[in-house]
N, C-alpha and C positions, 0 to 999 in steps of 0.2 A: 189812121192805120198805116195809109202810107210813111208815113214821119216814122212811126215805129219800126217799118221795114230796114228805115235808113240807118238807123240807131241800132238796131241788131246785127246788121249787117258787119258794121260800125265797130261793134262787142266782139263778134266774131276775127274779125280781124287784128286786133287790137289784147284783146284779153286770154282768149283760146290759145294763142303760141304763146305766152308769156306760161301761163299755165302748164301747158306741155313742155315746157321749157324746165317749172320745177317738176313733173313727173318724172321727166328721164334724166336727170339729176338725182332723184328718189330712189331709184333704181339702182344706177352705180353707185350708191351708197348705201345701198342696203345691209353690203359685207362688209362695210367699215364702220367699227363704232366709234371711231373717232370722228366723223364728219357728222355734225349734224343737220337736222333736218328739221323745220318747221311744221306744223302738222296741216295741212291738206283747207283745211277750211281760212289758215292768216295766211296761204300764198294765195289761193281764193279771190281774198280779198284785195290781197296788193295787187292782184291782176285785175279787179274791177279798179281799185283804183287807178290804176295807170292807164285805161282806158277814158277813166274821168278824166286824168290830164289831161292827155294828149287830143280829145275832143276840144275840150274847152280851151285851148295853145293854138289849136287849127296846126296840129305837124305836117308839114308839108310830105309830097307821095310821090312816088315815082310818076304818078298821072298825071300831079298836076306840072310836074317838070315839063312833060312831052307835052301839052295841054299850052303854056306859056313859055315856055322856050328856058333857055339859062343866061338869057341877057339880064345882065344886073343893073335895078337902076337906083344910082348911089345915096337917092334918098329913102330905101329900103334899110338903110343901116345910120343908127346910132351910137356912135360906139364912144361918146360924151357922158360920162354918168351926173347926172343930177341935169341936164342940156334943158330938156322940157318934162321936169319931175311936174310942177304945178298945172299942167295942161292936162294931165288923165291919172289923176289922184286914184278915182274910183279902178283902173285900171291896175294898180297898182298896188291898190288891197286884195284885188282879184288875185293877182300875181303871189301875193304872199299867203293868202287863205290856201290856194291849189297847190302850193309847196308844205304847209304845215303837215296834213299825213304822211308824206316823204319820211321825217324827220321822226315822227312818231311811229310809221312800222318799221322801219327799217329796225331798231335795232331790236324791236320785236322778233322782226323773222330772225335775227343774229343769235338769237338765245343769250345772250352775253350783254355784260354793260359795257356800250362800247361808249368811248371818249368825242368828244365833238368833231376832231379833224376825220374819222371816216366818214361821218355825216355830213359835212362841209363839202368834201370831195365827190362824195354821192350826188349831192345836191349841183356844185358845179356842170361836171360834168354830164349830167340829166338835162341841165338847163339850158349848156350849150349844144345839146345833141336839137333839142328845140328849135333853139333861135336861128340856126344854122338853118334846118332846114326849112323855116320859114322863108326862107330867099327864093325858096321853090314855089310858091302858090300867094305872091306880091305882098305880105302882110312884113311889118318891121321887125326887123332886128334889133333889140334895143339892149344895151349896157344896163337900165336901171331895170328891165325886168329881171334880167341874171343877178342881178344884186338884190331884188326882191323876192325871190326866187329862194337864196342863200335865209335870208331872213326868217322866210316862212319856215323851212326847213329847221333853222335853229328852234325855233319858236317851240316847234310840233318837241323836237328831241329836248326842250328845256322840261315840254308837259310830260314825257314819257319818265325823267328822269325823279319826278317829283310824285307820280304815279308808282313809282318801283322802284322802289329804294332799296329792297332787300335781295334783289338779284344779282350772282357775284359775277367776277368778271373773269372769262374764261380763256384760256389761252390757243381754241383753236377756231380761231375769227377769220381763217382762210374761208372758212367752209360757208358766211354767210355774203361774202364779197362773192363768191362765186355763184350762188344763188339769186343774190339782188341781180349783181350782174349781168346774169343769161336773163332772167326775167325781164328786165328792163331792156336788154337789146333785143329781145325774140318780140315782144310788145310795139317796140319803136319797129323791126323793120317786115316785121306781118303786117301793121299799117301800110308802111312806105313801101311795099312790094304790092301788097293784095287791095287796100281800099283806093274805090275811085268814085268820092262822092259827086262829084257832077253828072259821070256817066249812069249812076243809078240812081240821080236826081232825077235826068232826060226821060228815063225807062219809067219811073214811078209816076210821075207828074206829065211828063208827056210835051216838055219844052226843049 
């Protein structure tokens, strides 16, 4: 029960503002029928999943900065791609498994068939918000994860494209870049402001 305490807690931080990220988005968009809007149960779910990410990334948190300092130590970072690909293979599947639904809802919540470079860029950028702040709670920074990352990504948008073939391609794609976007920064920094898994490890377990 306790483990679930943590995990909820976890959800709440992580999943809850990405969410209210798309309500209040839904809103001012209400009066506009040009901006579209996802419906309520696939932002739902991209906000469970990006919760799934960013657990399973270990994203680093405002806590754990104060908690170990901002001294960088230089073997925290990889920035060699392929350096020691054959040391954590398994690692690396994991990397591309946890990017494939990136790729796959995203252009779901877009309503539109969108083309690979917004997803590519999506994905980037997601991966680098990551790895960066893994500098913050001692875990690595690594070059092949971001390129694994990219991959899975692809992968996911290759399944989507092959799933839905009949959906056209619509010309007002501002409206889901702004969506992904708030979702995934309100996601990334209600983590990095609000969760402090150590100090509600201490409280729950009593170490």
């Amino acid at each position: 029960m306790d483990y679930l305490a943590l995990y909820a807690c976890e959800l709440v931080c992580t999943a809850v503002p990405a969410f209210i990220a798309y309500l209040v988005l839904r809103k001012l968009a209400s009066n506009r029928a040009n901006l579209a809007v996802p419906p309520g149960a696939l932002a739902a779910l991209f906000a469970a999943y990006l919760f799934t990410l960013m657990h399973f990334t270990g994203v680093g948190t405002l806590h754990d900065a104060l908690r170990f300092g901002l001294d960088f130590n230089p073997h925290q970072m990889n920035l060699t791609p392929f350096a020691n690909f054959t040391e954590d293979v398994e690692g690396h599947l994991l990397n591309i498994l946890l990017f494939v639904p990136l790729g796959l809802l995203v252009p779901m919540l877009s309503g539109s068939r969108l083309r690979a470079l917004p997803i590519t860029a999506t994905a980037i950028a997601t991966s680098l918000v990551i790895e960066f702040s893994q500098l913050l709670n001692s875990r690595v920074t690594d070059a092949d994860d971001l390129l694994m990352n990219v991959i899975g990504a692809l992968i996911g948008y290759g399944v989507f494209r092959l799933i839905d073939k009949k959906r056209k391609k619509r010309s007002d794609q501002t409206s889901w870049m702004i969506i992904v976007a708030a979702m995934i920064a309100a996601a990334f920094l209600g983590r990095f402001l609000l969760y402090d898994e150590m100090g509600l490890a201490k409280m729950l377990f009593g170490f």
